[in-house]
Structure formats: C-alpha cells, structure tokens
mmCIF file of the N, C-alpha and C atoms, coordinates in Angstrom:
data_MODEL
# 
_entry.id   MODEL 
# 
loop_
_atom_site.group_PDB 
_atom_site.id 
_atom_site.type_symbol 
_atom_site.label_atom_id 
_atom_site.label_alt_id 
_atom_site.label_comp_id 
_atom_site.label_asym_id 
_atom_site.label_entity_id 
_atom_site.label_seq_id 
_atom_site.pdbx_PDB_ins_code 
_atom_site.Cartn_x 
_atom_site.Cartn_y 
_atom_site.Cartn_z 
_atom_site.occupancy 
_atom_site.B_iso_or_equiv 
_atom_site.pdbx_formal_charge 
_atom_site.auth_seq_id 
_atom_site.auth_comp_id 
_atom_site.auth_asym_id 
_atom_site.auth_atom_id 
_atom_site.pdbx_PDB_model_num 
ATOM 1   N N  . UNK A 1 1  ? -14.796 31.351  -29.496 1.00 0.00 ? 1  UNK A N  1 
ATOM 2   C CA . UNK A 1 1  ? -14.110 31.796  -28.299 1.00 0.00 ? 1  UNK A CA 1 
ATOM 3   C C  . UNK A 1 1  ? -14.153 33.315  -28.213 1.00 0.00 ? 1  UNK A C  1 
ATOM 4   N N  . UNK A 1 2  ? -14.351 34.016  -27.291 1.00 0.00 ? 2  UNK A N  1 
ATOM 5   C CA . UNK A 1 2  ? -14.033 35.353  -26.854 1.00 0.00 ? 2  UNK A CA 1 
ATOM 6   C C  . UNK A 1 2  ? -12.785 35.550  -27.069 1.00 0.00 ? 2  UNK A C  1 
ATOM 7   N N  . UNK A 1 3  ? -12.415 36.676  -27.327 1.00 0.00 ? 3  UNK A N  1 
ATOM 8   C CA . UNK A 1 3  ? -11.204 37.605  -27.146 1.00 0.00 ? 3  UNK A CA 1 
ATOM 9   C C  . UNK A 1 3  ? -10.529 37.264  -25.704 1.00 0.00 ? 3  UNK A C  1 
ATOM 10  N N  . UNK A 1 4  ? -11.239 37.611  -24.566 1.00 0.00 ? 4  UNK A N  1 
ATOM 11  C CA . UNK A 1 4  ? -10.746 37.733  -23.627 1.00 0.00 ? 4  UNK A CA 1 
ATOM 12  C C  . UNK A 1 4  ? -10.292 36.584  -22.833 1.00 0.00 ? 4  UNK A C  1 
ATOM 13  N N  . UNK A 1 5  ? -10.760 35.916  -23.907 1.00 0.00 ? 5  UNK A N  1 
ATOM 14  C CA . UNK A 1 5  ? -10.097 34.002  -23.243 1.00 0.00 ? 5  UNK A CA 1 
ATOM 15  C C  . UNK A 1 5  ? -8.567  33.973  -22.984 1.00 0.00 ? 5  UNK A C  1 
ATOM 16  N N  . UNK A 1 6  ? -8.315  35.135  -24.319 1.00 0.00 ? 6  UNK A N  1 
ATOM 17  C CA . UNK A 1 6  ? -6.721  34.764  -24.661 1.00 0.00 ? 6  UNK A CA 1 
ATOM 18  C C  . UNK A 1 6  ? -6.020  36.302  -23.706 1.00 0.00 ? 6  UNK A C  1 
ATOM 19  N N  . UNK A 1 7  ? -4.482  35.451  -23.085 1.00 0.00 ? 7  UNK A N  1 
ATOM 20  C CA . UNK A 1 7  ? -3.961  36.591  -22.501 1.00 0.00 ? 7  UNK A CA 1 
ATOM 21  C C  . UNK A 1 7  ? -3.127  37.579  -23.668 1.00 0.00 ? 7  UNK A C  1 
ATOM 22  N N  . UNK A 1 8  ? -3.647  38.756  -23.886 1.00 0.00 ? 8  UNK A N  1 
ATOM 23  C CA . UNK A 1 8  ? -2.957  40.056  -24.503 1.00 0.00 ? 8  UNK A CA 1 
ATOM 24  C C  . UNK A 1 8  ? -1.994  40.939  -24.083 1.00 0.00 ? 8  UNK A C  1 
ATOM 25  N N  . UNK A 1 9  ? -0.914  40.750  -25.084 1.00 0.00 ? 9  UNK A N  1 
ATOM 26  C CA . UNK A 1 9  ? 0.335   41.822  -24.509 1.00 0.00 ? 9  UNK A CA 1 
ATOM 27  C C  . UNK A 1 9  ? -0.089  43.093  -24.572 1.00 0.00 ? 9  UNK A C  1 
ATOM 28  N N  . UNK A 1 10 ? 0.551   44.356  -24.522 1.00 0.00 ? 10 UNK A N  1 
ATOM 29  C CA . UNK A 1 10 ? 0.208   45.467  -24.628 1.00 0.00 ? 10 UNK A CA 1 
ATOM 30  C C  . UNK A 1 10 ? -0.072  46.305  -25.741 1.00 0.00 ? 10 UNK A C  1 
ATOM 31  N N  . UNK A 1 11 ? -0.558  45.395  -26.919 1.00 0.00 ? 11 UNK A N  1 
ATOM 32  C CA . UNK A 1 11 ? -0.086  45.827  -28.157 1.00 0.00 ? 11 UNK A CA 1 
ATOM 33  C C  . UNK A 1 11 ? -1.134  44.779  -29.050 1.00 0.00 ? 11 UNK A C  1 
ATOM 34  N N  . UNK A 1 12 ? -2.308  43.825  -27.888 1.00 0.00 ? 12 UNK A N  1 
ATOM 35  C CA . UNK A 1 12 ? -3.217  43.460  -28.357 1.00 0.00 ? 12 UNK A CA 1 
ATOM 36  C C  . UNK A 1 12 ? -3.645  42.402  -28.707 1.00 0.00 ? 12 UNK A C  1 
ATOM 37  N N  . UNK A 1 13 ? -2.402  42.469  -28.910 1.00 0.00 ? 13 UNK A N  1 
ATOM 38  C CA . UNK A 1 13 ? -1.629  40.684  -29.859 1.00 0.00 ? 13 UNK A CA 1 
ATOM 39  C C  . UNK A 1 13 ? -1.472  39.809  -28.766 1.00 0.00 ? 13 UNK A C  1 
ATOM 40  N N  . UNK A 1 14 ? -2.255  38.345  -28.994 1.00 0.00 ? 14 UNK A N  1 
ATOM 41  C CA . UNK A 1 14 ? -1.922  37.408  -27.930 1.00 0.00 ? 14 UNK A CA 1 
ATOM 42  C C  . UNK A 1 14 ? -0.389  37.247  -27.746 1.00 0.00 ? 14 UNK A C  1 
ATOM 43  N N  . UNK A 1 15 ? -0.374  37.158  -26.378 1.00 0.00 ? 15 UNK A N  1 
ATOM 44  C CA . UNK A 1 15 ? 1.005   37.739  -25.666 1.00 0.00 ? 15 UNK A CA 1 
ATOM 45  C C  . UNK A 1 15 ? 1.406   35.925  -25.624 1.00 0.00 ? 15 UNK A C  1 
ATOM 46  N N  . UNK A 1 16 ? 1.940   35.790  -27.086 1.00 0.00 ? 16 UNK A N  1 
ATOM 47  C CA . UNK A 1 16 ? 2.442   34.321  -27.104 1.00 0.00 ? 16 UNK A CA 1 
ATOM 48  C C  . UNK A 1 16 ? 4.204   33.831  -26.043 1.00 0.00 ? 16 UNK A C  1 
ATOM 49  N N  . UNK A 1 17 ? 5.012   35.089  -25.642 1.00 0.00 ? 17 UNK A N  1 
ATOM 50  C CA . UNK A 1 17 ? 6.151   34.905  -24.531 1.00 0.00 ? 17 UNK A CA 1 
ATOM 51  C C  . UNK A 1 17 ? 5.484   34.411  -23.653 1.00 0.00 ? 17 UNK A C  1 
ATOM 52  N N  . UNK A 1 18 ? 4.535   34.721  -22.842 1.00 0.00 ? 18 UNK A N  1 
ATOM 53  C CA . UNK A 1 18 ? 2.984   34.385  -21.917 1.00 0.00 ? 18 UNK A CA 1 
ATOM 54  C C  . UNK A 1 18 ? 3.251   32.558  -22.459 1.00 0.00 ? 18 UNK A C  1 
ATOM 55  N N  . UNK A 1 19 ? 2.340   32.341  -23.553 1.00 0.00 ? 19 UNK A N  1 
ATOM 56  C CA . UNK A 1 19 ? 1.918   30.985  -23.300 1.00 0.00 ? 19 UNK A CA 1 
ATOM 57  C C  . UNK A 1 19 ? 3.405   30.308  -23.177 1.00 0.00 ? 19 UNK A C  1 
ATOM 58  N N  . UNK A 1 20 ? 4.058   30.356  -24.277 1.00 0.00 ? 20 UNK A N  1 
ATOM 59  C CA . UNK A 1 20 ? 5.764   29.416  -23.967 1.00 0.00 ? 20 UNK A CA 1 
ATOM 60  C C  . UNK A 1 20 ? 6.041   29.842  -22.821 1.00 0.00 ? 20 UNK A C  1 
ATOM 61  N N  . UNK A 1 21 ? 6.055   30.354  -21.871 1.00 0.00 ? 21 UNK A N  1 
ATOM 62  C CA . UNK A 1 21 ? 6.946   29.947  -20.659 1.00 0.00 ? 21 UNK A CA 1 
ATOM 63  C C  . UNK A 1 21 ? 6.052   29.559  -19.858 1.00 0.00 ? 21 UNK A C  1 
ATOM 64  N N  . UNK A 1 22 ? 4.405   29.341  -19.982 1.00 0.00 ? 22 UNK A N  1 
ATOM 65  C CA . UNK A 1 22 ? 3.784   28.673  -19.582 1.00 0.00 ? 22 UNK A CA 1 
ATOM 66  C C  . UNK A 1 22 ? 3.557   27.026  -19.691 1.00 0.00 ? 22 UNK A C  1 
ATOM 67  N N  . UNK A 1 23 ? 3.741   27.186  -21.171 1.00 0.00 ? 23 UNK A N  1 
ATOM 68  C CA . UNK A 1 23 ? 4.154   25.464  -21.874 1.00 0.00 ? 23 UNK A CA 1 
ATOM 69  C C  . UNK A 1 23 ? 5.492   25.249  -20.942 1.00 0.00 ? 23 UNK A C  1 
ATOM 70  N N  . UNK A 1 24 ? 6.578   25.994  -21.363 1.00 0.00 ? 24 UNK A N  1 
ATOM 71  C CA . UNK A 1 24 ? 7.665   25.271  -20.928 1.00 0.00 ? 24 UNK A CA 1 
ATOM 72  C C  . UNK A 1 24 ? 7.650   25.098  -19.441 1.00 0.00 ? 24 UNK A C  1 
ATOM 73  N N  . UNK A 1 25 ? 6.773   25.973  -18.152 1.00 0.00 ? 25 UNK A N  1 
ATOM 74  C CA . UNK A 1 25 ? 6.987   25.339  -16.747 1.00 0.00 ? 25 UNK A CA 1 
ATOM 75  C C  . UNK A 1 25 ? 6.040   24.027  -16.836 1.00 0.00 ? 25 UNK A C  1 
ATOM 76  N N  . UNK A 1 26 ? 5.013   23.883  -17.797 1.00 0.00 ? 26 UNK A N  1 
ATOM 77  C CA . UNK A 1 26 ? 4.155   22.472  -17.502 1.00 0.00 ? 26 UNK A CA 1 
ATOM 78  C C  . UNK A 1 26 ? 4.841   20.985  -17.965 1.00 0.00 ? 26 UNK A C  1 
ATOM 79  N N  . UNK A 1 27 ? 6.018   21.910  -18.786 1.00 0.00 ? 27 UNK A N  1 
ATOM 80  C CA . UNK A 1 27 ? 6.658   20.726  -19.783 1.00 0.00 ? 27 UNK A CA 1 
ATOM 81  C C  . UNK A 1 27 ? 7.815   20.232  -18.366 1.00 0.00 ? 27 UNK A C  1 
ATOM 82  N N  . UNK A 1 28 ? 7.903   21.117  -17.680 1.00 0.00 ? 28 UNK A N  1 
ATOM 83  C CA . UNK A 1 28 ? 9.260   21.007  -16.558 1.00 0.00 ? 28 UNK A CA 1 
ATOM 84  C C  . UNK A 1 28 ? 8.589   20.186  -15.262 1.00 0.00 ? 28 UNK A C  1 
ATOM 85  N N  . UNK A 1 29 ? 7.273   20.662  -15.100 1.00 0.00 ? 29 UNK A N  1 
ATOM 86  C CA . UNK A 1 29 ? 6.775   19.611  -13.984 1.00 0.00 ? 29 UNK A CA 1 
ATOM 87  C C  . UNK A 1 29 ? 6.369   18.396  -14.831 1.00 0.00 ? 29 UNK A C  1 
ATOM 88  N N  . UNK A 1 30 ? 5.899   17.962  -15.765 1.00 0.00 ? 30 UNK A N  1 
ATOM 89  C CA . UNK A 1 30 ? 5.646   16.684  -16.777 1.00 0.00 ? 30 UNK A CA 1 
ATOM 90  C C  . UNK A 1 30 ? 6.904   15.934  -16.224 1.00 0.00 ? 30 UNK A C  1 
ATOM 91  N N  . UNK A 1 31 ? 7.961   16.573  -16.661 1.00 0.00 ? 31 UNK A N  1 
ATOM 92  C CA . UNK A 1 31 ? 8.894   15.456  -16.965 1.00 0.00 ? 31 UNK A CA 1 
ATOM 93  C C  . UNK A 1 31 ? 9.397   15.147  -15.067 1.00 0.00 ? 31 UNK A C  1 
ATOM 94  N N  . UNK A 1 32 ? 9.610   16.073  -14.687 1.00 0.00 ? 32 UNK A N  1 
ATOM 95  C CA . UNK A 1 32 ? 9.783   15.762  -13.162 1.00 0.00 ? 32 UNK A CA 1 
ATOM 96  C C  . UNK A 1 32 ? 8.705   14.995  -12.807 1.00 0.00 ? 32 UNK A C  1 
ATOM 97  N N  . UNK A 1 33 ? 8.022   15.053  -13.056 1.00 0.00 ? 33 UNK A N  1 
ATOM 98  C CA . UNK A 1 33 ? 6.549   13.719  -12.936 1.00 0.00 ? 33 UNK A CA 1 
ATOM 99  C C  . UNK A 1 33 ? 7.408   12.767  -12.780 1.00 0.00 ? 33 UNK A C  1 
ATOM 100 N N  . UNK A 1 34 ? 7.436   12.274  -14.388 1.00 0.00 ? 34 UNK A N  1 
ATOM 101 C CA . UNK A 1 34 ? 8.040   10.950  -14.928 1.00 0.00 ? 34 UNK A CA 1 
ATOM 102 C C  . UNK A 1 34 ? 9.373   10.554  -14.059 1.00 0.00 ? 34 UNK A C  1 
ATOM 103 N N  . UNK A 1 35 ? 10.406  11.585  -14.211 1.00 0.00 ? 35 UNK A N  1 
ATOM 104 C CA . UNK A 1 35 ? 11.394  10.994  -13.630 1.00 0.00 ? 35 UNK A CA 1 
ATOM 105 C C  . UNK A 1 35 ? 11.332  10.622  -12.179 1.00 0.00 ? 35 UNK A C  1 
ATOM 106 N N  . UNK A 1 36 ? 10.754  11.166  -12.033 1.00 0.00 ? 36 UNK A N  1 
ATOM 107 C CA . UNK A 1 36 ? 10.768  10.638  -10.035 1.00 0.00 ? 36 UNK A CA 1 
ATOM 108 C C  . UNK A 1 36 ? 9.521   9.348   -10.403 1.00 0.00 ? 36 UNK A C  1 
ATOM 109 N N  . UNK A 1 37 ? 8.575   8.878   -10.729 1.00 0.00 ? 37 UNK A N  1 
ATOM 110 C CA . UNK A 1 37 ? 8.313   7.688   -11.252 1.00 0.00 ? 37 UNK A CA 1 
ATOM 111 C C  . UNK A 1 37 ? 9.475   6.599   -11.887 1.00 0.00 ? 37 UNK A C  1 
ATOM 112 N N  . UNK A 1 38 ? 10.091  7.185   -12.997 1.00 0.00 ? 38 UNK A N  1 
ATOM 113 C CA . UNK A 1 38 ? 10.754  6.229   -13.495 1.00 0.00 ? 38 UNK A CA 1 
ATOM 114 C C  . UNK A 1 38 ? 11.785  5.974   -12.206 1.00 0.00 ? 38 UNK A C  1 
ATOM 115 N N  . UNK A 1 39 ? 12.736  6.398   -11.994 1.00 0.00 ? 39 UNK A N  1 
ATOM 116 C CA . UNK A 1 39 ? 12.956  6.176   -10.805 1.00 0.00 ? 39 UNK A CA 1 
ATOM 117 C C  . UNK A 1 39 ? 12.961  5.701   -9.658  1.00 0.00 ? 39 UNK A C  1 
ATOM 118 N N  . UNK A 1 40 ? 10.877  5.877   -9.288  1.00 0.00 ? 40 UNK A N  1 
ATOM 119 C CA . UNK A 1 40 ? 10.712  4.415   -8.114  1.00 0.00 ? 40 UNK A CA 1 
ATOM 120 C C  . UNK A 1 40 ? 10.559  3.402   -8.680  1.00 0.00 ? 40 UNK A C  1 
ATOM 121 N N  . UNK A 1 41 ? 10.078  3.154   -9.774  1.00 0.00 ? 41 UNK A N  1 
ATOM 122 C CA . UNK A 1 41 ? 10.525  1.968   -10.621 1.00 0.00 ? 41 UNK A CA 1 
ATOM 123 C C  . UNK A 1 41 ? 11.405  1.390   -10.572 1.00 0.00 ? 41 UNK A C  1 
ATOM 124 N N  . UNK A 1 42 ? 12.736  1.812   -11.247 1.00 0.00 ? 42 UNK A N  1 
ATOM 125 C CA . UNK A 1 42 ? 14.134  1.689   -11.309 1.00 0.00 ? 42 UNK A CA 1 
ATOM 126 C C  . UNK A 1 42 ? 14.441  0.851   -9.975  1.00 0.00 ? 42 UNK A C  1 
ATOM 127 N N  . UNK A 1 43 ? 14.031  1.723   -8.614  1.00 0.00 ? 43 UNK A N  1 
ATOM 128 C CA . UNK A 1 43 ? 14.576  1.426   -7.136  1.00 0.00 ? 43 UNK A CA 1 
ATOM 129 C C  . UNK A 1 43 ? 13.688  0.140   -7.176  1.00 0.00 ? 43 UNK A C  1 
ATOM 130 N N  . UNK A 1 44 ? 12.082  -0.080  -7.644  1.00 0.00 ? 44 UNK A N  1 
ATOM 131 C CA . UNK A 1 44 ? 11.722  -1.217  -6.589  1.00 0.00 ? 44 UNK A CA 1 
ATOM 132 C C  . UNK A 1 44 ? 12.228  -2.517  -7.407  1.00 0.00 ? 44 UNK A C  1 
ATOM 133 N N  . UNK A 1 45 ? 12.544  -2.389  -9.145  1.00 0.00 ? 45 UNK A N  1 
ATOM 134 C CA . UNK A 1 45 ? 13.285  -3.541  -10.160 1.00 0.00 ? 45 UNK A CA 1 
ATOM 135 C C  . UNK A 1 45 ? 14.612  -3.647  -8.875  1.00 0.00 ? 45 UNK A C  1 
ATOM 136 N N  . UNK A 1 46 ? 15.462  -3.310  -8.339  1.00 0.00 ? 46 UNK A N  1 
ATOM 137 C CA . UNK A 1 46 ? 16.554  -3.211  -7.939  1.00 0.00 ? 46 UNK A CA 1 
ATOM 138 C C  . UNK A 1 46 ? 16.156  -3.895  -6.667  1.00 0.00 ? 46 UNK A C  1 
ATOM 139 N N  . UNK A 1 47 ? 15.574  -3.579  -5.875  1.00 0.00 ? 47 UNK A N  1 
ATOM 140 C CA . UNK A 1 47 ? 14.679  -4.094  -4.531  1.00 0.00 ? 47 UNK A CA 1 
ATOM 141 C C  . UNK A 1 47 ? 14.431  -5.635  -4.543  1.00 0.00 ? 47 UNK A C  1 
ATOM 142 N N  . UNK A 1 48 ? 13.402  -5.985  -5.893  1.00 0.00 ? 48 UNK A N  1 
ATOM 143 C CA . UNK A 1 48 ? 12.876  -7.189  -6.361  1.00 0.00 ? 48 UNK A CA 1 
ATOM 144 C C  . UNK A 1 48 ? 14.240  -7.944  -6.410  1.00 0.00 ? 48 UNK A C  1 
ATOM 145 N N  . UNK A 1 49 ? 15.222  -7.419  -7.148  1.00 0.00 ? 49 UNK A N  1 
ATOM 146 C CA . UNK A 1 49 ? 16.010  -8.480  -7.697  1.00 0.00 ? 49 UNK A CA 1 
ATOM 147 C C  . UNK A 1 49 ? 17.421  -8.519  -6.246  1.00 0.00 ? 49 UNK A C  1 
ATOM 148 N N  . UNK A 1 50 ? 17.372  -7.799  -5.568  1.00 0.00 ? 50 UNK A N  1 
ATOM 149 C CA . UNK A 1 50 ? 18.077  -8.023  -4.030  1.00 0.00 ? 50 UNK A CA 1 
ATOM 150 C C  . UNK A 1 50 ? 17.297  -9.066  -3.528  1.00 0.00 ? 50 UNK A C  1 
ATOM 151 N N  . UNK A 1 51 ? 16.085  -8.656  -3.235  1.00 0.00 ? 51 UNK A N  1 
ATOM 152 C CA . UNK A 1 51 ? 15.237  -9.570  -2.609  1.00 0.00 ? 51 UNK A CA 1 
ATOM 153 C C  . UNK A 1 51 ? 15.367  -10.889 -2.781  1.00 0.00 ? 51 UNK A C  1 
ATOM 154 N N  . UNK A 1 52 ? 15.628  -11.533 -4.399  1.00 0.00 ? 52 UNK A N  1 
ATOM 155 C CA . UNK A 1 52 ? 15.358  -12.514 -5.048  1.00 0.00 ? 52 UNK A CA 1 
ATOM 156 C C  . UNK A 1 52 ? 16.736  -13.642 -4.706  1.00 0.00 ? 52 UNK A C  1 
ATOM 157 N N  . UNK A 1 53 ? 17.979  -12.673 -4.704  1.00 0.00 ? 53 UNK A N  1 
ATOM 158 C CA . UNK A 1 53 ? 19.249  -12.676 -4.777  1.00 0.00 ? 53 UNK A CA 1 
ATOM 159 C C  . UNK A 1 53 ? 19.464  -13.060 -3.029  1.00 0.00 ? 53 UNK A C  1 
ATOM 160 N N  . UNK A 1 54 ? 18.633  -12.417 -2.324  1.00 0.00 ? 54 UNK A N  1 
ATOM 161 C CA . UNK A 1 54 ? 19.156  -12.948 -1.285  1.00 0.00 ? 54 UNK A CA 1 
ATOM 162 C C  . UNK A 1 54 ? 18.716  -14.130 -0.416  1.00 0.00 ? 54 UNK A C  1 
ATOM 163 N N  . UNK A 1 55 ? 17.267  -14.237 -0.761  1.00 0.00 ? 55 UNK A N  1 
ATOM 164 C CA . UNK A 1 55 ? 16.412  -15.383 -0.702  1.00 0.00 ? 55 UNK A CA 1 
ATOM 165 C C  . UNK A 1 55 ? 17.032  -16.614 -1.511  1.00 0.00 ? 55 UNK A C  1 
ATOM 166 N N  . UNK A 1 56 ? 17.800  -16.384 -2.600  1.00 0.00 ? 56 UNK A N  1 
ATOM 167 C CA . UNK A 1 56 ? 17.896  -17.701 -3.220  1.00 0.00 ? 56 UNK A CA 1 
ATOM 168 C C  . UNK A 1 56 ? 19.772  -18.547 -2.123  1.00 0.00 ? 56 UNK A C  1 
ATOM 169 N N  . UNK A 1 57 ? 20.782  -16.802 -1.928  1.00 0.00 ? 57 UNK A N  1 
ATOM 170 C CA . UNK A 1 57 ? 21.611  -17.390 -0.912  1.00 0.00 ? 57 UNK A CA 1 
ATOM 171 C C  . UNK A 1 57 ? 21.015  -17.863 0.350   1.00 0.00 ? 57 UNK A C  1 
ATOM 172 N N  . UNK A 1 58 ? 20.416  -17.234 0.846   1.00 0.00 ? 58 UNK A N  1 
ATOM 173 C CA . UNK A 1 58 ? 19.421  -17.735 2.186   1.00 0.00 ? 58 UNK A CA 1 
ATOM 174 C C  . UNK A 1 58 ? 19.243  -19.217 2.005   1.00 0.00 ? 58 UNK A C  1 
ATOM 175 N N  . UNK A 1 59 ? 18.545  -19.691 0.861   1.00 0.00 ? 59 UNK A N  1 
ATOM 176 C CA . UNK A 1 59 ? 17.849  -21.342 0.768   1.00 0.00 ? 59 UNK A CA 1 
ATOM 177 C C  . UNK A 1 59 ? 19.419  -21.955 0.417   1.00 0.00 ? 59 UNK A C  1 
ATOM 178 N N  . UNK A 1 60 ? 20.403  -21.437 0.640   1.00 0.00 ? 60 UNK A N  1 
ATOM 179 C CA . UNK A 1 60 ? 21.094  -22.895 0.361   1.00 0.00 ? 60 UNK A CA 1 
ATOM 180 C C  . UNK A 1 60 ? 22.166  -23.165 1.549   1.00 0.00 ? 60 UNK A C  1 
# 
C-alpha cells in the first residue's frame, strides 16, 4: 500500500481520531439498517397474526 492511501494527521501519523469516528458513523447507519428492518418484520409478524385472528373470528 502507499502512504497516501492512509489519511495523516499533522504530525504524519495515521490520523486514527479520523478512522473511529468514521467506524463509529458506519457502525450508526449499520445498526439503523437493522433496526428499521427488524422492525418491519416485527410489524408484518403482528399484521400476519391480526390477519389470522380475524379471519378465523370472521369463519365462525
């Protein structure tokens, strides 16, 4: 790898404050990923089982 791959603080030294708050905003959209997934999940299990619940009062 080149040198210049990596971002440098002023002092030369890979400017590792740079990558962690870079990790930590990718780690912050990751999980906002998931949760708004887990979530429509959550809603359509809840959906299914209304659905199921009301179809079965419906048939009688």
């Amino acid at each position: 790898m080149k040198e210049s791959e990596f971002k440098l603080n002023e002092y030369g030294e890979v400017d590792v404050d740079y990558y962690v708050a870079h990790a930590e905003q990718l780690r912050r959209e990751y999980v906002a990923e998931l949760t708004g997934k887990l979530v429509a999940k959550v809603k359509a299990l809840f959906h299914i089982k209304a659905d199921a619940a009301h179809k079965a009062v419906a048939s009688h």
